[in-house]
VOFI-217761 format. One record per residue (C-alpha): residue in one letter; chain; x, y, z. Coordinates in Angstrom, 1 decimal, decimal comma. Each point is the difference from the previous one (the first is absolute). Layout:
a  A  X  Y  Z
...
END
This chain:
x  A  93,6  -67,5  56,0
x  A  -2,6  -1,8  1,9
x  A  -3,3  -1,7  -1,7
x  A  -2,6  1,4  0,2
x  A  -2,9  -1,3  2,3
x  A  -3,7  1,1  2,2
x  A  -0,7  -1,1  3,2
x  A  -4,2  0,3  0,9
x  A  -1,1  -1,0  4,0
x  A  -3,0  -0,2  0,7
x  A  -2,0  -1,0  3,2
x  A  -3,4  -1,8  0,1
x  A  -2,2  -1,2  1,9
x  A  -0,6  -3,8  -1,4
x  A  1,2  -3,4  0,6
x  A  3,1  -1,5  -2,1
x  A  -2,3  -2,2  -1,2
x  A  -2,2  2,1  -1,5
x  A  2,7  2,8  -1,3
x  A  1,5  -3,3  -1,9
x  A  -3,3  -0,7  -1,3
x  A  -0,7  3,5  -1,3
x  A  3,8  0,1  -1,5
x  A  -0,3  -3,0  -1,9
x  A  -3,9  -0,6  -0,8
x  A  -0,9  1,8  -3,5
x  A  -3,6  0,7  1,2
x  A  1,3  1,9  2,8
x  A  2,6  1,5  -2,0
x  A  -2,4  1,4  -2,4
x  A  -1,2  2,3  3,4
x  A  2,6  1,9  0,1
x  A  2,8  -0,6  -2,8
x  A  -2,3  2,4  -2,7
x  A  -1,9  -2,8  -1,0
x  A  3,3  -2,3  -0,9
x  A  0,7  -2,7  1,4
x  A  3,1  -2,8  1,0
x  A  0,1  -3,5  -1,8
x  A  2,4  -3,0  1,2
x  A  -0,1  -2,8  1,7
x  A  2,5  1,6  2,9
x  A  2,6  -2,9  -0,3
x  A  3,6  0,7  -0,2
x  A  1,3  0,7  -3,2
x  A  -3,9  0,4  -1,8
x  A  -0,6  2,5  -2,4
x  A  -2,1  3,0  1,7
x  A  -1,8  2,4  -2,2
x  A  -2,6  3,0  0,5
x  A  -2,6  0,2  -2,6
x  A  -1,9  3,6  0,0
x  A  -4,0  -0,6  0,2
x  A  -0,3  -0,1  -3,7
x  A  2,3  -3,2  -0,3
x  A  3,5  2,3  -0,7
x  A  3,0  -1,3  1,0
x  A  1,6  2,8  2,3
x  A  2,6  -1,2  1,5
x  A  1,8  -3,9  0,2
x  A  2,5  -1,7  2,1
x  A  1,1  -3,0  1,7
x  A  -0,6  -1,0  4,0
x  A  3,8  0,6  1,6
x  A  -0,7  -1,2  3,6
x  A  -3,4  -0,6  1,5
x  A  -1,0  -1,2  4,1
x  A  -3,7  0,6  0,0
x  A  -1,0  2,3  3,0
x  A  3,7  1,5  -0,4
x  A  1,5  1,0  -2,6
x  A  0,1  0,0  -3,6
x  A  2,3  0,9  -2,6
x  A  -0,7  1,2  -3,8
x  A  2,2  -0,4  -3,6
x  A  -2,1  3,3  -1,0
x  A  -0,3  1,8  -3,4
x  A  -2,1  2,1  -1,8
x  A  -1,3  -1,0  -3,2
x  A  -2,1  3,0  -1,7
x  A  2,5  3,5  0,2
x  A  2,8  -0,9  -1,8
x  A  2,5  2,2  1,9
x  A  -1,4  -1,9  2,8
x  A  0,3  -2,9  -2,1
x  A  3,6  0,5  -0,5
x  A  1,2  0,5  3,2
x  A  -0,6  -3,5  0,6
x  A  -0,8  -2,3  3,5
x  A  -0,3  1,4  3,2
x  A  -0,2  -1,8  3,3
x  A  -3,2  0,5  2,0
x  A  0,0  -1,0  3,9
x  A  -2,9  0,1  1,5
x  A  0,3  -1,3  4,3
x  A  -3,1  0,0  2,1
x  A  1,4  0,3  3,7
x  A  -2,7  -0,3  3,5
x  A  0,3  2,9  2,3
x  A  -2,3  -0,3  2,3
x  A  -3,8  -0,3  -1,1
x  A  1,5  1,6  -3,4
x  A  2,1  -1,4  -3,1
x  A  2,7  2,6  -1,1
x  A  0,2  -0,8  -3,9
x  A  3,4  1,2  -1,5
x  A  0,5  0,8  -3,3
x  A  3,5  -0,5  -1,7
x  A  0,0  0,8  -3,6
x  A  3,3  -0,1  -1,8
x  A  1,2  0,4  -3,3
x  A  3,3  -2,4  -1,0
x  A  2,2  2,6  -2,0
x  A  1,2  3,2  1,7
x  A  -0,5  3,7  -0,9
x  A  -3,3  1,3  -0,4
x  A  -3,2  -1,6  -0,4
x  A  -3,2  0,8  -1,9
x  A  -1,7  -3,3  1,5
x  A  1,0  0,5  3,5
x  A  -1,4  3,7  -0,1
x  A  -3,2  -1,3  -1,7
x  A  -0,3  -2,9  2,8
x  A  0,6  3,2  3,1
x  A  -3,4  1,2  -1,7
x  A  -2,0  -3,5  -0,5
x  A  0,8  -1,4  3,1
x  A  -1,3  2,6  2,8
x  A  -3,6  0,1  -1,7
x  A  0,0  -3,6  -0,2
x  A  1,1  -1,0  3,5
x  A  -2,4  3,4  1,4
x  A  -2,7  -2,0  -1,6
x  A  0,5  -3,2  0,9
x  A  0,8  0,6  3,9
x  A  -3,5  2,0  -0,1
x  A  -1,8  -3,5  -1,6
x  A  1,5  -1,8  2,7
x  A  -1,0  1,9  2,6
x  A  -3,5  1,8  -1,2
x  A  -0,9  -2,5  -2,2
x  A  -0,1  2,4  -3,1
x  A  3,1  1,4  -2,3
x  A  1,0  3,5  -0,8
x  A  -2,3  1,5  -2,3
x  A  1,2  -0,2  -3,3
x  A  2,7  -2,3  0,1
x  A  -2,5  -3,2  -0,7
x  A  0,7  1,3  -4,2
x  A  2,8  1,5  -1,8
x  A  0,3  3,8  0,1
x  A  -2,1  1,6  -3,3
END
C-alpha cells in the first residue's frame, strides 16, 4: 500500500520573487489563504505555524528544507479536527519552477503513514481555492472573492 499524497500545478504569471514573497509574507497571505495566515522565520528546522484571522492555531509544523525562490519543504499537521489531529505530520513541498515569462508552482502534499487519509483528502479541497486565488492576486492584483475570510 502506497501513502497517500496531492499533487496541485499551477501556472502564473509573476516573478519568483514575488510568488516567494506572497508564499511566505502573512499580509499577503491573509489575501488569499481565508484570512489565515503563515508565521516563521523560514530557517531550516524553525517552527512554522498558521494562525486563522482570529489568532487560532490551525495548523503547526517545522521547516524541512528551504532555498528561497525554489523550493520549500513543510513538517505539516493539523491542530483543531482531532481525526486530523491524529493522523499526525505530513510533508508539504511546495517548488516554484520559471517557464518562460511564468512560474509553474507545484504542490506536493503527503501524508507519512499509508492507507487512507482524511488530511490528504481535506488538503485536495483547500489547496485549489487557495492557489486559484492567489495566481489571480498575482496577476490582477485582486484575490478570489471570498477567499480573503473563512467560509460562514
Amino acid at each position: 500500500m502506497s501513502k497517500p499524497s496531492y499533487v496541485y500545478v499551477i501556472h502564473i504569471k509573476t516573478t519568483a520573487e514575488k510568488l516567494w514573497q506572497a508564499l511566505i509574507d502573512p499580509d499577503f497571505n491573509r489575501q488569499y489563504w481565508f484570512g489565515a495566515h503563515q508565521e516563521s522565520d523560514w530557517k531550516k528546522g524553525s517552527p512554522w505555524k498558521i494562525l486563522f484571522a482570529d489568532g487560532r492555531l490551525a495548523d503547526s509544523g517545522e521547516i524541512v528544507d528551504i532555498d528561497p525562490l525554489k523550493r520549500l519543504v513543510i513538517k505539516w499537521r493539523h491542530e483543531i479536527s482531532p481525526d486530523l489531529k491524529a493522523e499526525g505530520y505530513t510533508r508539504c513541498t511546495i517548488e516554484i519552477e520559471p517557464q518562460g515569462d511564468v512560474m509553474k508552482l507545484s504542490i506536493t502534499h503527503e501524508a507519512e503513514t499509508e492507507g487512507p487519509s482524511k488530511f490528504i483528502s481535506a488538503v485536495s479541497e483547500g489547496w485549489p481555492p487557495i492557489l486559484s486565488s492567489l495566481k489571480s492576486l498575482l496577476e490582477t492584483g485582486k484575490a478570489l472573492p471570498g477567499t480573503d475570510r473563512l467560509p460562514e
